[in-house]
C-alpha positions in Angstrom: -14.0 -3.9 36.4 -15.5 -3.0 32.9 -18.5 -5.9 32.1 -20.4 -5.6 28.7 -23.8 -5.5 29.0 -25.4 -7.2 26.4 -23.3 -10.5 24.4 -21.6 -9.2 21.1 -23.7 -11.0 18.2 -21.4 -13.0 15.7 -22.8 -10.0 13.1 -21.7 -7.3 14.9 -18.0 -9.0 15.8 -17.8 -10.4 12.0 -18.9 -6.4 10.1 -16.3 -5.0 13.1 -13.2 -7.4 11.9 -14.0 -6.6 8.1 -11.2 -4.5 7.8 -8.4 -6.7 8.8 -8.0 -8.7 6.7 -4.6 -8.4 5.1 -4.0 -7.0 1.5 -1.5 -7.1 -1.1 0.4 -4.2 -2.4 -0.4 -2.8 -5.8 2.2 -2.5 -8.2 2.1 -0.6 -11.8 4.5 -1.1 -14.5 6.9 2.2 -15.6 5.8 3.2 -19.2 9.6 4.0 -19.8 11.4 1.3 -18.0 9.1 -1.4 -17.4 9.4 -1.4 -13.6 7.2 -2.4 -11.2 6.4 0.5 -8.6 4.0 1.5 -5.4 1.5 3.8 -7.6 1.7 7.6 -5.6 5.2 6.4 -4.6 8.4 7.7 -6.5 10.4 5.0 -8.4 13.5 4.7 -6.8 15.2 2.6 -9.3 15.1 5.7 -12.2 13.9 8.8 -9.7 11.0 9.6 -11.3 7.3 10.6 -10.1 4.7 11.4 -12.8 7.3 12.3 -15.7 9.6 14.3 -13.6 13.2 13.6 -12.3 12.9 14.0 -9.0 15.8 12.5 -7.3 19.2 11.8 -8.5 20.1 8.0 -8.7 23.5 7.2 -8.6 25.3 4.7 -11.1 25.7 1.0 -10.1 28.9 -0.4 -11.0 
């Protein structure tokens, strides 16, 4: 069975869990609609990514 060697300092542990700590998600506002978005992601509620139509949306009744 696997023993460490040498006791993990509380430094080491602490600079090791520095990256899980759990973030929000960014949202930006649509300059035509006003919606909130993912930014990189395509707006699913018009179809647009960066100015262009890229998916057609179909009409809610």
């Amino acid at each position: 069975m696997a023993v460490p060697k040498r006791k993990v300092t509380k430094s080491k542990r602490d600079m090791r869990r520095a990256h899980d700590a759990i973030s929000a998600d960014a949202y930006v506002e649509d300059k035509v609609t006003g919606e909130l978005h993912r930014p990189h992601h395509i707006d699913l509620k018009t179809g647009m990514y960066k100015g262009k139509q890229v998916l057609k949306v179909k009409e809610r009744f």
